[in-house]
One Martini backbone bead per residue (centre of mass of N, CA, C, O) as a GRO file, in nm:
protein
  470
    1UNK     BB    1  -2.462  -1.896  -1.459
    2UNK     BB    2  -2.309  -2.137  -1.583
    3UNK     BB    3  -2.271  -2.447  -1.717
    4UNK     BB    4  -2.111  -2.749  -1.545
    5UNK     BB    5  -1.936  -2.963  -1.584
    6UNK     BB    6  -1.905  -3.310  -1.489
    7UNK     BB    7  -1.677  -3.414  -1.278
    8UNK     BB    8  -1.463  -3.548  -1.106
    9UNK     BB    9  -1.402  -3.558  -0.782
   10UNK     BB   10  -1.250  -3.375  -0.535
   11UNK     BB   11  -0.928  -3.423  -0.404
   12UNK     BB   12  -0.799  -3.246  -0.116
   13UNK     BB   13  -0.550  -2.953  -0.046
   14UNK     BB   14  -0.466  -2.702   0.119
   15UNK     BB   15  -0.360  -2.328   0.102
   16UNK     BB   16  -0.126  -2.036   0.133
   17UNK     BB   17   0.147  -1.824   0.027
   18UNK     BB   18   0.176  -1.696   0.328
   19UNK     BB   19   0.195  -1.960   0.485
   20UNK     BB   20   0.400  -2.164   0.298
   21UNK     BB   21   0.668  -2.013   0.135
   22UNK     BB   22   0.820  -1.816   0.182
   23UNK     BB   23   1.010  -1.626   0.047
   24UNK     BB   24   0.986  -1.346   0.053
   25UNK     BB   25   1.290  -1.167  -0.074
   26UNK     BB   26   1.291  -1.319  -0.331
   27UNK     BB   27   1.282  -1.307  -0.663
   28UNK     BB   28   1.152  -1.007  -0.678
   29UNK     BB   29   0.963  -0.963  -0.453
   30UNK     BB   30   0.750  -0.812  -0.236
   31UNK     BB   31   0.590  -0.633  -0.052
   32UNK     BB   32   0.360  -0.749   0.252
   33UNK     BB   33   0.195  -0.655   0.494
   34UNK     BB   34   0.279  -0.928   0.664
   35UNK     BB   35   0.579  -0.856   0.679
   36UNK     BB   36   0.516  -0.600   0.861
   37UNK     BB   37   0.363  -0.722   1.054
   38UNK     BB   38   0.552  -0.967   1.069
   39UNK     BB   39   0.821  -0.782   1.215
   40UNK     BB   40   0.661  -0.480   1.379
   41UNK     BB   41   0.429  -0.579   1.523
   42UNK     BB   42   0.284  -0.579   1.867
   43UNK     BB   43   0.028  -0.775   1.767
   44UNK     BB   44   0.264  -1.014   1.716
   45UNK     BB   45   0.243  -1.218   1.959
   46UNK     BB   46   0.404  -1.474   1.872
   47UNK     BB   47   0.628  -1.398   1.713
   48UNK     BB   48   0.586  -1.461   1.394
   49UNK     BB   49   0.639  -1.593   1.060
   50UNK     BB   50   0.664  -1.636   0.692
   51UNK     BB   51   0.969  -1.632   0.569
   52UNK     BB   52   0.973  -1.952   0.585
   53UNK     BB   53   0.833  -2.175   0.659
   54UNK     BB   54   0.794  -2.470   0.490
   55UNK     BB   55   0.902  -2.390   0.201
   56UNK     BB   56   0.770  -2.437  -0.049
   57UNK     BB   57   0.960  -2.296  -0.269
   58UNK     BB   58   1.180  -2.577  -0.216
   59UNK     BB   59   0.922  -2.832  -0.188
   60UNK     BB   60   0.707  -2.833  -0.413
   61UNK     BB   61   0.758  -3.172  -0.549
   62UNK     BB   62   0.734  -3.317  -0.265
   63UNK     BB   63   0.429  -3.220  -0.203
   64UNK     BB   64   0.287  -3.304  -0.505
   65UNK     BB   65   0.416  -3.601  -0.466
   66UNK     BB   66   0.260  -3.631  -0.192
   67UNK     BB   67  -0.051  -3.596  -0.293
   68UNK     BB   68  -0.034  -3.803  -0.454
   69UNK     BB   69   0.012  -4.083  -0.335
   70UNK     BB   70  -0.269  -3.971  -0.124
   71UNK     BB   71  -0.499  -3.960  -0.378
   72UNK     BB   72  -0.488  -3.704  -0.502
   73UNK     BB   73  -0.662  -3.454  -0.747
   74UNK     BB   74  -0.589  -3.162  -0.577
   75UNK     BB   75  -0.454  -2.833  -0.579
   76UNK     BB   76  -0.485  -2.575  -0.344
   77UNK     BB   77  -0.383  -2.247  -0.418
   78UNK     BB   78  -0.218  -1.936  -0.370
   79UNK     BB   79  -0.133  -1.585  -0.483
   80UNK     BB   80   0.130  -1.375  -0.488
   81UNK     BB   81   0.079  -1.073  -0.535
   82UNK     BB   82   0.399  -0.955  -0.456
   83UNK     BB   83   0.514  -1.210  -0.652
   84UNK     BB   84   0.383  -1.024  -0.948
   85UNK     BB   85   0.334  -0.736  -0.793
   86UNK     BB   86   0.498  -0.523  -0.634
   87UNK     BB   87   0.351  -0.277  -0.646
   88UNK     BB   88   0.001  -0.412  -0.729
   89UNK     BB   89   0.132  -0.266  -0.995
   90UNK     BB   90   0.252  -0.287  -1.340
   91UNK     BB   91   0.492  -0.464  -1.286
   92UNK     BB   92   0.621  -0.770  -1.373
   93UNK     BB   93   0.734  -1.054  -1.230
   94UNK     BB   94   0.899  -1.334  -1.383
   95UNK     BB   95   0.965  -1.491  -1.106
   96UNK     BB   96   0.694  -1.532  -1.041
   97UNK     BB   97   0.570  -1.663  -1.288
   98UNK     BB   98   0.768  -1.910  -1.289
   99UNK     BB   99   0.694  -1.993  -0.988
  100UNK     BB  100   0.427  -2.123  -1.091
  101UNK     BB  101   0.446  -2.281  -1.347
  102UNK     BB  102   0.588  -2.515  -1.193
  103UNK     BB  103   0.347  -2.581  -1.020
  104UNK     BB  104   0.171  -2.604  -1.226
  105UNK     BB  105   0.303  -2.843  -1.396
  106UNK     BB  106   0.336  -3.014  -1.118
  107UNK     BB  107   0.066  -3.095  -1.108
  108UNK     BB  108   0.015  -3.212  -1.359
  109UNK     BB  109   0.222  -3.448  -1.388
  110UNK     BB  110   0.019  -3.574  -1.108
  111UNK     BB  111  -0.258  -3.515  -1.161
  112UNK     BB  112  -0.357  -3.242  -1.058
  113UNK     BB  113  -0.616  -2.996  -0.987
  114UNK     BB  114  -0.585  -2.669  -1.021
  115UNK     BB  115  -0.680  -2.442  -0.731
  116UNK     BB  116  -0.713  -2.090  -0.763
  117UNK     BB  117  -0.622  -1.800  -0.558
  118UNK     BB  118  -0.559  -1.442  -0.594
  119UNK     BB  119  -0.681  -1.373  -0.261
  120UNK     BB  120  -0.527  -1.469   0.069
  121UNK     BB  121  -0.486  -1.156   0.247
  122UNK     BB  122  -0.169  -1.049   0.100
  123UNK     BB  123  -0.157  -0.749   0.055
  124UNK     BB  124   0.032  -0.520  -0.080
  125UNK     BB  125   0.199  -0.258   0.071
  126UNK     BB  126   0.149  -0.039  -0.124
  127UNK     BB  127  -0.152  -0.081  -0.081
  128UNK     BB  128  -0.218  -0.044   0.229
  129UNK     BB  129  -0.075   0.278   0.199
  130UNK     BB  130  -0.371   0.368   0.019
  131UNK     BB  131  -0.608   0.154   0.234
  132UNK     BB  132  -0.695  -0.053   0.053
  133UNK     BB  133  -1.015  -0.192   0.066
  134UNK     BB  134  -1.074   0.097   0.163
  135UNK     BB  135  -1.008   0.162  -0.139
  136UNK     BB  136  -1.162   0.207  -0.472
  137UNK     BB  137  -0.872   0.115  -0.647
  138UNK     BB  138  -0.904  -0.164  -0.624
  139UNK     BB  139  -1.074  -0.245  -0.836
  140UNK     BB  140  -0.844  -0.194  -1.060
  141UNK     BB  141  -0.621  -0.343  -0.937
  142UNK     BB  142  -0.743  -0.629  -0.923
  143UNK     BB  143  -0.822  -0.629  -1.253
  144UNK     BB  144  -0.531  -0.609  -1.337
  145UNK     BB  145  -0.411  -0.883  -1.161
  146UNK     BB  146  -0.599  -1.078  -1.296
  147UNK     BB  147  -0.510  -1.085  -1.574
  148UNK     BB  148  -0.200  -1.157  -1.518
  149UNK     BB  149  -0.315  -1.406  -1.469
  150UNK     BB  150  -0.488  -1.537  -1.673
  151UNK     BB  151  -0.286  -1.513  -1.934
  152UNK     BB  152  -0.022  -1.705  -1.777
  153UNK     BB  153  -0.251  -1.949  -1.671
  154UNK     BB  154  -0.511  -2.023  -1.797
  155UNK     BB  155  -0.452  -2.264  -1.992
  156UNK     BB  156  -0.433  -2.469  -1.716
  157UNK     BB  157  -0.612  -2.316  -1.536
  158UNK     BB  158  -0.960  -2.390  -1.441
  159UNK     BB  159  -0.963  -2.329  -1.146
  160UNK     BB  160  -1.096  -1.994  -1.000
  161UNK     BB  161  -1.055  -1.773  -0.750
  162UNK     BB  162  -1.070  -1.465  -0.607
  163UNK     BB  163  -1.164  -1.496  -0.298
  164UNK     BB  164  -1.064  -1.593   0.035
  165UNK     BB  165  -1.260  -1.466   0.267
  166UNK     BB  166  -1.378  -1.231   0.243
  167UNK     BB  167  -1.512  -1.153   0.538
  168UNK     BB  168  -1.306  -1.270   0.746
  169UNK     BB  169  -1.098  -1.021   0.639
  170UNK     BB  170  -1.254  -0.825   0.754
  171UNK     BB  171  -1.312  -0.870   1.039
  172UNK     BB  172  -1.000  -0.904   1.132
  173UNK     BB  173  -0.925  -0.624   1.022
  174UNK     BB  174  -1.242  -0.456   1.118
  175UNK     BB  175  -1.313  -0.612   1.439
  176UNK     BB  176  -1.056  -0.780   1.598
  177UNK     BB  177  -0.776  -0.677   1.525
  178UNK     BB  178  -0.520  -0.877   1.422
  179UNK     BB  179  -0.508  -0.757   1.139
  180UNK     BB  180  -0.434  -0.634   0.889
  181UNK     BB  181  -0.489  -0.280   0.984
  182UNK     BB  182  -0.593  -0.310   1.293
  183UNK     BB  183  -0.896  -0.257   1.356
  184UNK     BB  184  -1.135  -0.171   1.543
  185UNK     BB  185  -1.482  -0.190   1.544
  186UNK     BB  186  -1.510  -0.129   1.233
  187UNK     BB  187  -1.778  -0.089   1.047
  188UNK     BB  188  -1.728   0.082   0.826
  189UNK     BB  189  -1.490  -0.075   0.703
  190UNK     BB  190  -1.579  -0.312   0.666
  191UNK     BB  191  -1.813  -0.286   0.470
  192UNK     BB  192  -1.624  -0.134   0.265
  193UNK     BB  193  -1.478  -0.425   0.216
  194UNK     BB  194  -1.677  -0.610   0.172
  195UNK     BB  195  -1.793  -0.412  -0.135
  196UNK     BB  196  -1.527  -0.443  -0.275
  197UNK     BB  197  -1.482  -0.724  -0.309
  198UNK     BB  198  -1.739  -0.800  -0.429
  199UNK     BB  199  -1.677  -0.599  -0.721
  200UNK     BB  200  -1.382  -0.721  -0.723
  201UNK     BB  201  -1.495  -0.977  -0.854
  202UNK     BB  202  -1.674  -0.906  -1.048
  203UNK     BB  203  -1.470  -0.812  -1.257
  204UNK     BB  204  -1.304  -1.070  -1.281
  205UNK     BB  205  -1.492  -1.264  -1.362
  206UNK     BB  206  -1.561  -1.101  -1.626
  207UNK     BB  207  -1.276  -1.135  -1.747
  208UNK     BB  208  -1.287  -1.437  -1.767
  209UNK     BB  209  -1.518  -1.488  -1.951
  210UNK     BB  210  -1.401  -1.271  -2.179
  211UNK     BB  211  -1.169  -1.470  -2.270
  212UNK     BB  212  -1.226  -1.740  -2.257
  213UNK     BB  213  -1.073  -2.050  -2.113
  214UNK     BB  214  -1.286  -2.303  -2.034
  215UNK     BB  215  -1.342  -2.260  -1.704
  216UNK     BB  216  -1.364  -2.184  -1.361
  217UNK     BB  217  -1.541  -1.927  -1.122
  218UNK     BB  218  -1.486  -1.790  -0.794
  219UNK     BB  219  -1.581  -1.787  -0.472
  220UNK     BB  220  -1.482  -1.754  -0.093
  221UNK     BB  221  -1.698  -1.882   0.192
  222UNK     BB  222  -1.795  -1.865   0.524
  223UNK     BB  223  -2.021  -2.038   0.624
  224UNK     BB  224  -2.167  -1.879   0.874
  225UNK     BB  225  -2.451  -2.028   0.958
  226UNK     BB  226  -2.708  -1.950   1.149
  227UNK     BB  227  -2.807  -1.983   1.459
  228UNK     BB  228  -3.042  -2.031   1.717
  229UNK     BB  229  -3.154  -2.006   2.019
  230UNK     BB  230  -3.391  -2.097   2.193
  231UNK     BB  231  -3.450  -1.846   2.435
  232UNK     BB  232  -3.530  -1.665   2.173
  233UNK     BB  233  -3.714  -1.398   2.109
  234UNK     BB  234  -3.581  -1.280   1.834
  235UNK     BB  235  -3.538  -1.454   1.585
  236UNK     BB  236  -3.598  -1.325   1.289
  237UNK     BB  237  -3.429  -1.091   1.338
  238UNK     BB  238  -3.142  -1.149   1.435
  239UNK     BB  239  -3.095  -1.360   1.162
  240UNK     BB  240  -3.118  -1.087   0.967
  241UNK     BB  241  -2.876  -0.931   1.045
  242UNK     BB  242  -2.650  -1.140   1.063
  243UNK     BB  243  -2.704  -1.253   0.759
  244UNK     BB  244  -2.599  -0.940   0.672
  245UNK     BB  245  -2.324  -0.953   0.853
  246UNK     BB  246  -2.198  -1.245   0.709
  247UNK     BB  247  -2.343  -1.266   0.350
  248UNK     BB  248  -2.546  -1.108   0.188
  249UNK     BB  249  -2.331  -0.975   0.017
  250UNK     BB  250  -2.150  -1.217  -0.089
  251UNK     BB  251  -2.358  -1.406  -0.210
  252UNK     BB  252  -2.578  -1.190  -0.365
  253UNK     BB  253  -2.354  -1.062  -0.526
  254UNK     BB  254  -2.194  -1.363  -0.675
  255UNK     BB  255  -2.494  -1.542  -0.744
  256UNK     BB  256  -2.713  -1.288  -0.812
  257UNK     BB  257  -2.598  -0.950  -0.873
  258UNK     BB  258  -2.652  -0.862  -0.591
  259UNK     BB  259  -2.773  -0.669  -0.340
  260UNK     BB  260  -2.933  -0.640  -0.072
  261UNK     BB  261  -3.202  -0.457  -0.038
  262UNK     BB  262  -3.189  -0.380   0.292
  263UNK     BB  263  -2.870  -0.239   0.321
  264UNK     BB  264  -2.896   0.058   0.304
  265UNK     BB  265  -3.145   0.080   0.539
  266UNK     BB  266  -2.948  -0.010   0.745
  267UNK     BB  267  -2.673   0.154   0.755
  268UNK     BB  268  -2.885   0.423   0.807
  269UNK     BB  269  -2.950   0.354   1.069
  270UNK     BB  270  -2.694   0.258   1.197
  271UNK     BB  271  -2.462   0.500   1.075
  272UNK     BB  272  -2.347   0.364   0.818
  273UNK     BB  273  -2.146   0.389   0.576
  274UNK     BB  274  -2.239   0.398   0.224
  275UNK     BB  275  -2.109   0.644  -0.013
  276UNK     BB  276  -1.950   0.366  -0.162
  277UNK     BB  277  -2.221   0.329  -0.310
  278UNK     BB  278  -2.284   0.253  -0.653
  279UNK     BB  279  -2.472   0.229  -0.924
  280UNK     BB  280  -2.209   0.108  -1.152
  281UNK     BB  281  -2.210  -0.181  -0.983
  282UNK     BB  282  -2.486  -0.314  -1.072
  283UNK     BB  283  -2.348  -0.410  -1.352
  284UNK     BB  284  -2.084  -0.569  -1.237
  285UNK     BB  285  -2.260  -0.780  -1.064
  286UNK     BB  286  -2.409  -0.866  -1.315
  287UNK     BB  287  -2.156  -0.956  -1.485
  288UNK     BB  288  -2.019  -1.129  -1.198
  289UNK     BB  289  -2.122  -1.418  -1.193
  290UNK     BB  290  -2.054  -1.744  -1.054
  291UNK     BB  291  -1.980  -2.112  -1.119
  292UNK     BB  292  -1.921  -2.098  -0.822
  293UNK     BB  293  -1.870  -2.243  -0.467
  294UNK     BB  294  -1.628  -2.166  -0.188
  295UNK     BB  295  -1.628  -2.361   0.139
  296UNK     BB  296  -1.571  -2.282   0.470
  297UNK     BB  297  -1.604  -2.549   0.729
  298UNK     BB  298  -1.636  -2.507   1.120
  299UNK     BB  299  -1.845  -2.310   1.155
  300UNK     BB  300  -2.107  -2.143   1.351
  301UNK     BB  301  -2.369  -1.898   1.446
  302UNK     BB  302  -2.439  -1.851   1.764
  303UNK     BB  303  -2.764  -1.713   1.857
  304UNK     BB  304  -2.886  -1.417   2.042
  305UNK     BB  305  -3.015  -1.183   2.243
  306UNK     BB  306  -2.942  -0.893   2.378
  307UNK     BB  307  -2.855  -0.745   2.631
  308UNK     BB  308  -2.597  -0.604   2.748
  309UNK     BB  309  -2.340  -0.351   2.638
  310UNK     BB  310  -2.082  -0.321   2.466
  311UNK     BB  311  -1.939  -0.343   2.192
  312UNK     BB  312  -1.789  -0.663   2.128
  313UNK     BB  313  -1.477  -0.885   2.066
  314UNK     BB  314  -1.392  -1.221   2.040
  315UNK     BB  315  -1.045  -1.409   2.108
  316UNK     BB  316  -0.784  -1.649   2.013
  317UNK     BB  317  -0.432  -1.660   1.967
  318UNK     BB  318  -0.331  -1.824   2.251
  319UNK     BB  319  -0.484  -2.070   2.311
  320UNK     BB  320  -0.421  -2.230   2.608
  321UNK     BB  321  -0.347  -1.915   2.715
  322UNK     BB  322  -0.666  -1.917   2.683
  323UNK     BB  323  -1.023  -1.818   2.777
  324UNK     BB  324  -1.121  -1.729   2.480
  325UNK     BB  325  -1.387  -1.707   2.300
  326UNK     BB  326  -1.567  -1.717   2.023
  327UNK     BB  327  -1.726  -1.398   1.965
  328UNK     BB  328  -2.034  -1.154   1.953
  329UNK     BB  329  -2.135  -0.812   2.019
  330UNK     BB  330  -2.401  -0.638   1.932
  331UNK     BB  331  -2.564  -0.371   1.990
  332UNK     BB  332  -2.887  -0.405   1.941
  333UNK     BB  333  -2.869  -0.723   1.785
  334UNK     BB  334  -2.638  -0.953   1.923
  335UNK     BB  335  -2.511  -1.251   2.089
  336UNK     BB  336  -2.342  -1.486   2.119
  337UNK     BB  337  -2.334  -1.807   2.222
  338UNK     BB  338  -2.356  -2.117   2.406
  339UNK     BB  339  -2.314  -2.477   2.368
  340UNK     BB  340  -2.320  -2.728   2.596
  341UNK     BB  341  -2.328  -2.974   2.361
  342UNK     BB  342  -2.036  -2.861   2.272
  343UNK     BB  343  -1.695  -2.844   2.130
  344UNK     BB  344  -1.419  -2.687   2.187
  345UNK     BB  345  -1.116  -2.553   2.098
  346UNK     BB  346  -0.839  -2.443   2.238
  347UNK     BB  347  -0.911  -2.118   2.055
  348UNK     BB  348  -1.251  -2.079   2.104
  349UNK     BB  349  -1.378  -2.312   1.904
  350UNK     BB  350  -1.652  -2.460   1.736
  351UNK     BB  351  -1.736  -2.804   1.724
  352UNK     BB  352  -1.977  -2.851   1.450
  353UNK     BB  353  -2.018  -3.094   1.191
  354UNK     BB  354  -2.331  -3.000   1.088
  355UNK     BB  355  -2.274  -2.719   0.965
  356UNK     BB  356  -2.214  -2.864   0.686
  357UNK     BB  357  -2.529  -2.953   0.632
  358UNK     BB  358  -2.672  -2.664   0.675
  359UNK     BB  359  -2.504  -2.504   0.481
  360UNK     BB  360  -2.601  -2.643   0.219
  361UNK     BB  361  -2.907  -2.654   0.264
  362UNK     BB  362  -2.903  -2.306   0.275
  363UNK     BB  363  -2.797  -2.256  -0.003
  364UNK     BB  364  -2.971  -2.415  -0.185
  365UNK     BB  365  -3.249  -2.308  -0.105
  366UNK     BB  366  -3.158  -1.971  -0.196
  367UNK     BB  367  -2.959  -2.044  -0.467
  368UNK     BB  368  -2.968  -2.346  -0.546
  369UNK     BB  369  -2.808  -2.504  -0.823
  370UNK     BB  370  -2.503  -2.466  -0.712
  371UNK     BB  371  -2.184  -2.503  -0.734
  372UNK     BB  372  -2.003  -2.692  -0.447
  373UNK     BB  373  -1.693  -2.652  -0.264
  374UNK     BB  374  -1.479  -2.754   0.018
  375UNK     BB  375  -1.205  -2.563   0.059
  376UNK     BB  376  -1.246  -2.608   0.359
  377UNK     BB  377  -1.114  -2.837   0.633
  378UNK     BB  378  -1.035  -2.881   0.973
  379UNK     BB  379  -0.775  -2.899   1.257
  380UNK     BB  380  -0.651  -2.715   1.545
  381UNK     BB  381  -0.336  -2.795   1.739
  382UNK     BB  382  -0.160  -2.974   1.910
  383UNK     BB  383   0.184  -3.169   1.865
  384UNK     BB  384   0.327  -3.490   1.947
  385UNK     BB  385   0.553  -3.673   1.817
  386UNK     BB  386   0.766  -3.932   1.798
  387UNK     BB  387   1.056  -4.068   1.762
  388UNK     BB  388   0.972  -4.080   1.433
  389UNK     BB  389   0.821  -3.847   1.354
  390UNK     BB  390   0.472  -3.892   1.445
  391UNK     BB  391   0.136  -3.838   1.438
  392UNK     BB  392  -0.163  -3.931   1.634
  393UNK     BB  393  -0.424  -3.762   1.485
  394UNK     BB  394  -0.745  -3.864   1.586
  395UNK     BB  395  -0.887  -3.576   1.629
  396UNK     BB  396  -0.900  -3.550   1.354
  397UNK     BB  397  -1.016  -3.729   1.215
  398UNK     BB  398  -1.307  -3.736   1.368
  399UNK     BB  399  -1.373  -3.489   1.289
  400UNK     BB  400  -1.373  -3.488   0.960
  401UNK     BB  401  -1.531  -3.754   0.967
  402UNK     BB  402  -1.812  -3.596   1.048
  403UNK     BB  403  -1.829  -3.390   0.812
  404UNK     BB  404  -1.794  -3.605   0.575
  405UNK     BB  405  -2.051  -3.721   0.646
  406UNK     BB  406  -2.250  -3.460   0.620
  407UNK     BB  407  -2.200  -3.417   0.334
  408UNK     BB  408  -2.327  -3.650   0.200
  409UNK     BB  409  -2.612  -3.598   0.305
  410UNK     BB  410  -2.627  -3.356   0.112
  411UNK     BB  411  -2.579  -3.496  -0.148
  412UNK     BB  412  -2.829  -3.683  -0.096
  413UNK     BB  413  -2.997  -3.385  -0.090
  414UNK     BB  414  -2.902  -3.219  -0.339
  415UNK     BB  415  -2.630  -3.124  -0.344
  416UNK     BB  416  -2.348  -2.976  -0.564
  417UNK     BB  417  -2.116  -3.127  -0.485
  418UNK     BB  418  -1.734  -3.123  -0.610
  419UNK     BB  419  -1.535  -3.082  -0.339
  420UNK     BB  420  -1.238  -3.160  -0.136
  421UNK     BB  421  -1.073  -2.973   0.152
  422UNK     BB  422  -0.823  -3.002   0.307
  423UNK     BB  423  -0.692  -2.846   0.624
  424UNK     BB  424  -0.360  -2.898   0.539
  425UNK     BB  425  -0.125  -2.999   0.320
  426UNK     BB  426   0.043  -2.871   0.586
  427UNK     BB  427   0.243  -2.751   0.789
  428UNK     BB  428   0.175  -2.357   0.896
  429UNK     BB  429   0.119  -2.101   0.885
  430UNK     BB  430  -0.124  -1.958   1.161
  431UNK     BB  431  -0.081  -1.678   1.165
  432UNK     BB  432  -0.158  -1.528   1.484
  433UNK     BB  433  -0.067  -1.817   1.609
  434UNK     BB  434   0.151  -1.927   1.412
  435UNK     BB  435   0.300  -2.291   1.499
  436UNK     BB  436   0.131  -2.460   1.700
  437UNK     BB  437  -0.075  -2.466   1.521
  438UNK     BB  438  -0.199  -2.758   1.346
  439UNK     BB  439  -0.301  -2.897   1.032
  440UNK     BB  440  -0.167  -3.108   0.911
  441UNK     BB  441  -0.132  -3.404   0.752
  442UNK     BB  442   0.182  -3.299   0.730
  443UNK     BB  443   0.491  -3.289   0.911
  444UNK     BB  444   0.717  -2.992   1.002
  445UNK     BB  445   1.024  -2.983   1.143
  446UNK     BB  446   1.127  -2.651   1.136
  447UNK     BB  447   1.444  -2.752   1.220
  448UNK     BB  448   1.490  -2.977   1.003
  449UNK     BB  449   1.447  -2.883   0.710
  450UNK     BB  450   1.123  -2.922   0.656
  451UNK     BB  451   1.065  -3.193   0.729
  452UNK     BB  452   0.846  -3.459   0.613
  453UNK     BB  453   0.567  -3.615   0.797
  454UNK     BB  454   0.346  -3.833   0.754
  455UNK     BB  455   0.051  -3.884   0.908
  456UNK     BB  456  -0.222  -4.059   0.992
  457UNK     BB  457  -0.432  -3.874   0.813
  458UNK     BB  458  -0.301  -3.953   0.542
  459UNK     BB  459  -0.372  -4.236   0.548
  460UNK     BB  460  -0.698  -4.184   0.589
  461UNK     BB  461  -0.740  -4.020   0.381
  462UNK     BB  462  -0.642  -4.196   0.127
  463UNK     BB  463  -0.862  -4.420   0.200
  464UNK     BB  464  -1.053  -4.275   0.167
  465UNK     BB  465  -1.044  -4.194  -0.153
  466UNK     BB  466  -1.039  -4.480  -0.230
  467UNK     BB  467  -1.329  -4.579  -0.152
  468UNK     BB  468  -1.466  -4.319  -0.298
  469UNK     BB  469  -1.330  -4.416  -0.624
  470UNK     BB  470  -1.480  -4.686  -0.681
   0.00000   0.00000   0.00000
C-alpha cells in the first residue's frame, strides 16, 4: 500500500451504470447479464428493468450540475462493462469511451473529483454465458477491460475501485439466488466467486500501478461487520466463521496480499469445494495490494449460535409487501438474530448507525492505517412528492445524520476516513426492488421525462457540507 497523498475531504453521492444510465440497447452497448434478467427471468418479481431508469445517458450535465449546486464535490459512478466491451472483451465500443469521456470532463468542469468502479455487478451477458465469475477465464478478462479503462479514462480520473461489493455480489448471486445467475444457497460457488473476485482485483490493482498514471485504486467492501448477540454460547466461534464467511478473504486478500491462513482448512472441513485456489494466484495477491478501502455502510451481522434446521436464508425484496426479515441460517455455523432494540425498515434490513463507527474501528484494528472512503450510505423508503413534486424525507435525514455523526467519531479515534458519498445521487433502479424503493437526495419524476426535484434531504447535504467544509 502505497502512502496517499492527503487531499480536501470528498462530499459526494454515487450511483452505478445499470441502475441509473438507461440507454441499454444505444450506441453500440452490448447486452448486459442484467438485461437479460430483467426482460426474462420470472424471478424479477416487481417486473421492472433498468432500460431506462433515471436516464442519466441524456441527462448526465444537468445531474452534475445538481451536484455542484449541492456543494459536492466528488461523484462516484460505474462503468458498464458491455457499454466499453460488448462483448467483455476484444472489440472496444468507441460511443461508450466517448460517452464517459462527456461525463468524466462534465464533472471537471464543475469540479467534481470522479471516482470510477469498473465492475458494480452488471457483467456482459457474453461473459455470464461462459460461467462468469465462477469460471477462472475471468482472471484474464478482467484485467483486459480494466487496462482499457485505465489507458481511456486514466489521464483523468484519479480515484478507482475495481470491484463494488464482490462479497455482497456473490451472496445475492449464488446464496440468495435474487440476483443473476440466481443460484440458491451454492456455497462451492459463492466461495469460487468470491476468490476470483479477490484475484481478479488484484491484477488490476497491479497493472494500474504499473501504468503510473499517478492516481488511487481501491476496492469496495460493504461493511458487514459481524457482532455477536449477548445470549451466545460459543461467541468467539462463531464470529470467526461468520467473519471468514462476510470479510477475510476480500478485506484480506485486498489490504494485506493474502488468503486467511485457516480459508482452505476451513473449506475442507466443511466439504466446500477449494480445487480452484492456485498456488501462482499468491504472487497475483501480493503484488495487488489497494491504496484505499471504499466502506458502503449500512447495516452489521447480528449473530448468535445456531439452533436446529437446514441452511435457510432470508430476504425481501417485496418491501412493505412481505414481513420477511433479512439474514440467514447456516447449519452447524451461526445465525443471524433480531436485536430488539433497533428499528429495520420497510424491506427487512437492521437501522443501525453505531455499526459505522464499529466497522472503522474494527478496520483500523485490525489492518492498521488504511485510508478509508465511505462508499455509499443512504436510506431507501417510499416516498409521496407534494404538489409541487416536492418530498419531505425526514426519515431519511435523521438516519443519515445518525451515520455521520458516528463517522466523525471514528474520525476522532484516528481513523484515516478521507471522504462520504451518500447513496443515491437521483431515485434509480433499485435492482430486484424495481422503483418503488427510493433513495435519491433528487426526486425522479418516472412519468414526466425523468423531471428532476431536489428533496429535503438534497438541502440538508448542502448545508452539511457548507458546515463541514468552513
Amino acid at each position: 500500500m502505497k502512502k496517499m497523498k492527503k487531499q480536501p475531504f470528498l462530499w459526494g453521492s454515487a450511483t452505478a451504470a445499470y441502475q441509473c444510465e438507461g440507454a441499454w440497447n444505444l450506441e453500440g452497448k452490448g447486452l448486459g447479464e442484467w438485461d437479460v434478467f430483467s426482460h426474462e427471468s420470472p424471478l424479477n418479481i416487481n417486473g421492472a428493468t433498468g432500460d431506462v431508469s433515471c436516464d442519466f445517458y441524456h441527462h448526465y450535465e444537468e445531474d452534475i450540475r445538481m451536484m455542484k449546486e449541492g456543494g459536492q464535490n466528488s461523484y462516484r459512478f460505474s462503468l458498464s462493462w458491455c457499454r466499453i466491451l460488448p462483448e467483455g472483451r476484444g472489440r472496444v465500443n468507441e460511443q461508450g469511451i466517448a460517452f464517459y469521456n462527456r461525463v468524466i470532463d462534465c464533472c471537471l468542469k464543475h469540479g467534481l473529483e470522479p471516482n470510477v468502479t469498473l465492475f458494480h455487478y452488471d457483467l456482459p451477458q457474453a461473459l455470464a454465458q461462459q460461467g462468469g465469475w465462477a469460471n477462472r477465464d475471468i482472471l484474464d478478462t478482467f484485467e483486459e477491460y480494466a487496462k482499457v479503462c485505465f489507458e481511456a479514462f486514466g489521464d483523468r480520473v484519479k480515484l478507482w475501485v475495481t470491484i463494488n461489493e464482490p462479497k455482497y455480489y456473490a451472496y445475492c448471486s449464488n446464496m440468495v439466488g435474487n440476483y443473476p445467475p440466481n443460484h440458491h444457497v451454492d456455497f462451492n460457488r459463492y466461495f469460487k466467486t468470491v476468490y476470483h473476485e479477490a484475484v481478479a482485483s488484484a491484477k488490476a490493482v497491479k497493472i494500474y500501478h504499473d501504468l503510473q498514471l499517478g492516481g488511487e485504486i481501491g476496492i469496495v467492501h460493504d461493511s458487514s461487520n459481524v457482532e455477536v448477540a449477548p445470549q451466545t454460547k460459543e461467541p468467539e466461534r462463531i464470529k470467526a466463521i461468520a467473519d471468514l464467511f462476510y470479510n477475510r478473504v476480500i478485506l484480506d486478500g485486498a489490504i494485506l496480499g493474502e488468503l486467511p491462513g485457516g480459508l482452505i482448512p476451513w473449506l475442507q472441513e466443511n466439504d466446500i469445494d477449494s480445487s480452484y485456489i492456485r498456488f501462482e494466484d499468491t504472487l497475483t495477491l501480493a503484488q495487488g495490494k489497494i491504496d484505499f478501502l471504499g466502506l458502503n455502510v449500512y447495516n452489521r451481522f447480528y449473530i448468535t449460535d445456531y439452533t436446529e434446521g437446514e441452511t435457510e436464508v432470508f430476504h425481501n425484496n417485496k418491501g412493505a409487501g412481505s414481513t420477511a426479515k433479512e439474514g440467514i441460517r447456516i447449519k452447524n455455523w451461526y445465525e443471524t438474530t433480531i436485536d430488539p432494540t433497533t428499528k429495520r425498515n420497510l424491506w427487512g434490513r437492521e437501522i443501525y448507525p453505531r455499526c459505522m463507527l464499529n466497522t472503522l474501528m474494527e478496520i483500523k484494528e485490525r489492518y492498521g492505517e488504511i485510508p478509508v472512503y465511505i462508499t455509499e450510505n443512504g436510506h431507501g423508503c417510499y416516498e409521496t412528492p407534494d404538489e409541487n413534486g416536492m418530498v419531505q424525507d425526514d426519515e431519511r435525514i435523521e438516519m443519515m445524520q445518525g451515520y455521520i455523526d458516528f463517522m466523525f467519531k471514528a474520525m476522532e479515534a484516528g481513523c484515516d476516513v478521507r471522504g462520504y458519498y451518500a447513496w443515491s445521487t437521483m431515485d434509480l433502479y433499485s435492482w430486484v426492488n424495481g422503483y418503488e424503493k427510493r433513495y435519491g437526495l433528487v426526486r425522479v419524476d418516472f412519468d414526466n421525462n425523468c423531471r428532476r426535484i431536489p428533496k429535503k434531504s438534497y438541502f440538508w447535504y448542502q448545508k452539511l457540507i457548507q458546515e463541514h467544509q468552513k
